[in-house]
C-alpha positions as CSV (number, residue, x, y, z in Angstrom):
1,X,54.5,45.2,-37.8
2,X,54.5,41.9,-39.8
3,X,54.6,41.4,-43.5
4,X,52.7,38.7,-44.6
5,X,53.3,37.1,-48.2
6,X,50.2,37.1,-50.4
7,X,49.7,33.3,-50.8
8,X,50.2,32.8,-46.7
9,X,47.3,35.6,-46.0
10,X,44.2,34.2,-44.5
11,X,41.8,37.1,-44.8
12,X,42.3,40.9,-45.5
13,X,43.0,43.3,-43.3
14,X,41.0,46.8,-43.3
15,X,43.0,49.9,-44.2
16,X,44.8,52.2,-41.8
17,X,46.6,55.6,-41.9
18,X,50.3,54.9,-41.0
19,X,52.4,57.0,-40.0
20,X,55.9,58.0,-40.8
21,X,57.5,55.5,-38.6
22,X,55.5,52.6,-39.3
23,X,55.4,53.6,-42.8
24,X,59.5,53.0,-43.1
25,X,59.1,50.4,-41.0
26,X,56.6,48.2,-43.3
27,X,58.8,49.5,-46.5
28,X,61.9,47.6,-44.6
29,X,60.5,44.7,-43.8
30,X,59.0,44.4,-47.7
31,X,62.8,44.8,-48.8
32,X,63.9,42.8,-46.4
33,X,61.4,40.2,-47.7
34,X,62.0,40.7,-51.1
35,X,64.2,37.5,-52.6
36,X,66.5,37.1,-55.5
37,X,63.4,34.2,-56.3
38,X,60.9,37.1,-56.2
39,X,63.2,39.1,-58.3
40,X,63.6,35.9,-61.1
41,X,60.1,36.1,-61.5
42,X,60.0,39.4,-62.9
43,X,62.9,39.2,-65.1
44,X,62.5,35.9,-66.6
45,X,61.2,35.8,-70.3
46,X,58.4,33.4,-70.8
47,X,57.7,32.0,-74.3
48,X,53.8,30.8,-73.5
49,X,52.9,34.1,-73.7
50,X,50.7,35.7,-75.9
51,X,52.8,38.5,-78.3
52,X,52.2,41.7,-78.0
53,X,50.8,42.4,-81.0
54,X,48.2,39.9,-80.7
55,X,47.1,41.2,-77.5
56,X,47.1,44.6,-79.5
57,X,45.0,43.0,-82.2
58,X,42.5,42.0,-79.6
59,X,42.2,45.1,-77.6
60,X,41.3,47.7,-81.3
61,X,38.9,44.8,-81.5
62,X,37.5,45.4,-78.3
63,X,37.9,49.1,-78.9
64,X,36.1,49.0,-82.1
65,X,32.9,47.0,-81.1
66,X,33.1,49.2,-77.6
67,X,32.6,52.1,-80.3
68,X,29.9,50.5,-82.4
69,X,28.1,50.3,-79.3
70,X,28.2,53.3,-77.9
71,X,27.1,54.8,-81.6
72,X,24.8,52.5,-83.2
């Protein structure tokens, strides 16, 4: 079994039942491909961002005229 990263993928394979075997195997071989780099990404804080509590802001926005909507 072969992992391949994301960004080299050329198309998308269909989905298959693996078994238990295979299924260790392909969780070893992520791991194994799993870098300190990959792991910087996700730890790394990023100031370009939008807060939190804007996102928040936006999303009771959404909520609301989602509402108004539904219940004219």
């Amino acid at each position: 079994m072969k992992i391949t990263r994301l960004e080299d993928a050329k198309d998308w394979p269909g989905t298959s039942d693996l078994s238990p075997e295979e299924l260790k195997e392909a969780y070893a071989l992520a791991r194994a491909a799993f870098t300190a780099e990959d792991l910087q990404k996700f730890t790394e804080i990023v100031q370009d961002e939008t807060p939190m509590e804007v996102l928040l802001e936006e999303m009771e926005k959404a909520q609301q005229e989602h509402d108004r909507k539904q219940n004219p």
